[in-house]
C-alpha positions in Angstrom: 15.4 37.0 1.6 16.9 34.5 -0.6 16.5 31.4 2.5 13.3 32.6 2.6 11.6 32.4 -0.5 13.5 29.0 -0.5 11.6 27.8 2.4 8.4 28.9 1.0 8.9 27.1 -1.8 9.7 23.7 -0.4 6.7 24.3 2.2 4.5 24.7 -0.8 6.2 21.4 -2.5 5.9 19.8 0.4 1.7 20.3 0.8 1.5 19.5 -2.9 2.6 16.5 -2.3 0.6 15.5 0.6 -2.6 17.0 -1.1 -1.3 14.4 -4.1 -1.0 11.7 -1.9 -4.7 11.5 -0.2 -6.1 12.6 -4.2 -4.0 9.8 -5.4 -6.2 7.0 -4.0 -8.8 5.1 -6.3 -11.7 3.5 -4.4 -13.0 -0.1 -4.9 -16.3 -1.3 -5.0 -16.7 -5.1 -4.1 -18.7 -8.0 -4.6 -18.8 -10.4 -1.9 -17.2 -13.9 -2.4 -16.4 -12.6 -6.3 -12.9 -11.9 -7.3 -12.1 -8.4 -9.1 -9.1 -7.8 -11.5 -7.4 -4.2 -12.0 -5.0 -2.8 -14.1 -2.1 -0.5 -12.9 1.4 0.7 -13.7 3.7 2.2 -10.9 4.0 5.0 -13.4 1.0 6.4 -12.8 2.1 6.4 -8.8 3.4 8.6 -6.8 6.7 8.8 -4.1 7.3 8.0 -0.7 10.1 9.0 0.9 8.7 9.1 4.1 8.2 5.6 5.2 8.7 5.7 8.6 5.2 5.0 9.4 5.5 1.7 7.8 7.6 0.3 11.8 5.9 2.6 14.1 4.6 0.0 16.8 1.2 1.0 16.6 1.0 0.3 12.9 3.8 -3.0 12.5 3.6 -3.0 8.9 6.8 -3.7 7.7 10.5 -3.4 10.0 13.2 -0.2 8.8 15.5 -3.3 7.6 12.7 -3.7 4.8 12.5 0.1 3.7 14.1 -0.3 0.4 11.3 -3.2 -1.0 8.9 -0.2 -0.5 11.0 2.9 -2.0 9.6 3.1 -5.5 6.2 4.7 -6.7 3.0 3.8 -4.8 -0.6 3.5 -5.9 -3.0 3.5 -3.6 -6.7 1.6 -3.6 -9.3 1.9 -0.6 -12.5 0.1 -0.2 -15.2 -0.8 2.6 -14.5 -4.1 4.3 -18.1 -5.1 5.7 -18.3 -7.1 9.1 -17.6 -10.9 8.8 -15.8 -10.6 6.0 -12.2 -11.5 4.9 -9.6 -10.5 2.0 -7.5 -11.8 -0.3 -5.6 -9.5 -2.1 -3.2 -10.5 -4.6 -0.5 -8.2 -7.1 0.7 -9.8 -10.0 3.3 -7.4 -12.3 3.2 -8.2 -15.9 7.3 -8.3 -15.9 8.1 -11.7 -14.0 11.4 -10.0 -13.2 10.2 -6.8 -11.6 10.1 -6.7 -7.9 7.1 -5.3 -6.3 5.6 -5.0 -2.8 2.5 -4.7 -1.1 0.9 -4.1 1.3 -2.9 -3.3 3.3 -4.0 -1.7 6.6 -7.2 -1.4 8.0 -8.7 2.0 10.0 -12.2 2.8 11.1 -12.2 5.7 8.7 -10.1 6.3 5.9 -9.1 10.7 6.1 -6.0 12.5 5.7 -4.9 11.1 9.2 -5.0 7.9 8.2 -3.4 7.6 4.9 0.2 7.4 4.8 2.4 8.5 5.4 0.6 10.3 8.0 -0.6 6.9 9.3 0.4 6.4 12.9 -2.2 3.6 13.9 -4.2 1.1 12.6 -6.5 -2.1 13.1 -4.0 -4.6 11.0 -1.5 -4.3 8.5 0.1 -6.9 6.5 3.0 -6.4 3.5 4.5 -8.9 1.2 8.3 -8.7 -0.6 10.9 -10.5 -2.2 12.2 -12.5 0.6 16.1 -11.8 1.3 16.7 -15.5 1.5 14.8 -19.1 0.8 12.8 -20.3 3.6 12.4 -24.2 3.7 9.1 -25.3 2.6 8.4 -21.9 1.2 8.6 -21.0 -2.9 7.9 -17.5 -3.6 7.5 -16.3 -7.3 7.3 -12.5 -8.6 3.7 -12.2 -6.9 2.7 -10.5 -4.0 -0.4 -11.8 -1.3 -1.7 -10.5 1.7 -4.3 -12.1 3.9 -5.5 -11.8 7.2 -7.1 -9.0 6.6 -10.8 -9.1 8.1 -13.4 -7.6 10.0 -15.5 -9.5 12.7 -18.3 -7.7 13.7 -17.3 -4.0 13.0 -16.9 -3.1 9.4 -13.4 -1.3 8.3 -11.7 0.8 5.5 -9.3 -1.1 3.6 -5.9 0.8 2.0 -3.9 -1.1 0.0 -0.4 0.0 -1.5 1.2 -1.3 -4.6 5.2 -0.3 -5.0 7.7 -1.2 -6.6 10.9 -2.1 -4.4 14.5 -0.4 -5.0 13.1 2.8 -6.8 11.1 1.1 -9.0 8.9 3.5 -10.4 7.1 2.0 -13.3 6.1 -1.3 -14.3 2.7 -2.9 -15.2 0.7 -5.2 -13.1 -3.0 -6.8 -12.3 -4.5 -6.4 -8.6 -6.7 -9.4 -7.8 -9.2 -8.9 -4.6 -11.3 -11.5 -3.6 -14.1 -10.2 -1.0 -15.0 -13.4 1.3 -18.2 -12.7 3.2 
């Protein structure tokens, strides 16, 4: 009786969680070829332990080896990528020193299917992270960019993920998107 009522109980944990994690995303509207700026803080996030999705082949997001840049709180934005456009997308945290990630996949249709970590294919997705060691010619600083992400002649749905690497699980930062059409 006792396992039982156990097992309920983490069943019902675990659906509140996944119901949290499709409410949890805030949808964008954009302008094309203008640059938007918004607020966050990790704190208002929400965890991820399952990241698997995240080096499934058919979504190549980030590799297993990279797992921990991603463990911390994640907020989620969405918004409508129209054909023949392309984004730039850009986190900035407010603490120089904190260590974010992020990264952006796009689907047809963004549903309960395709938000992670349910996720198991996509279009494109690209992440950013502190590197684990300087590349020549390359300086990185405590942002995060991803590019590349684009539509041609379909349109798309756009999901972008903020996190905070190593547990991270609050910290302020600005999202910069910048629509070109």
């Amino acid at each position: 009786m006792k396992l039982r009522l156990q097992l309920f109980l983490l069943l019902a944990a675990f659906q509140t969680l996944r119901a949290q994690e499709f409410e949890s995303i805030t949808w964008l509207e954009l302008k094309p070829n203008e640059t938007i700026s918004i607020k966050g803080d990790l704190k208002n996030g929400i965890a991820m332990p399952n990241l698997s999705w995240a080096w499934n082949s058919s979504v190549a997001c980030f590799p297993q080896t990279q797992a921990a840049k991603f463990t911390g709180n994640h907020i989620l934005y969405a918004f409508d990528l129209p054909s023949y456009s392309e984004m730039d997308i850009q986190v900035v945290p407010d603490d120089k020193t904190a260590n974010f990630s992020l990264y952006a996949y796009e689907v047809g249709t963004i549903d309960k299917s395709t938000t992670v970590p349910n996720l198991s294919r996509c279009i494109r997705c690209e992440a950013d992270h502190k590197l684990d060691y300087k590349m020549r010619g390359y300086v990185q600083d405590h942002t995060r960019r991803v590019k590349d992400i684009l539509a041609i002649a379909n349109p798309y749905q756009v999901l972008i993920g903020v996190t905070g690497a190593n547990g991270l699980k609050e910290g302020s930062f600005t999202l910069l998107l910048k629509l070109k059409q």
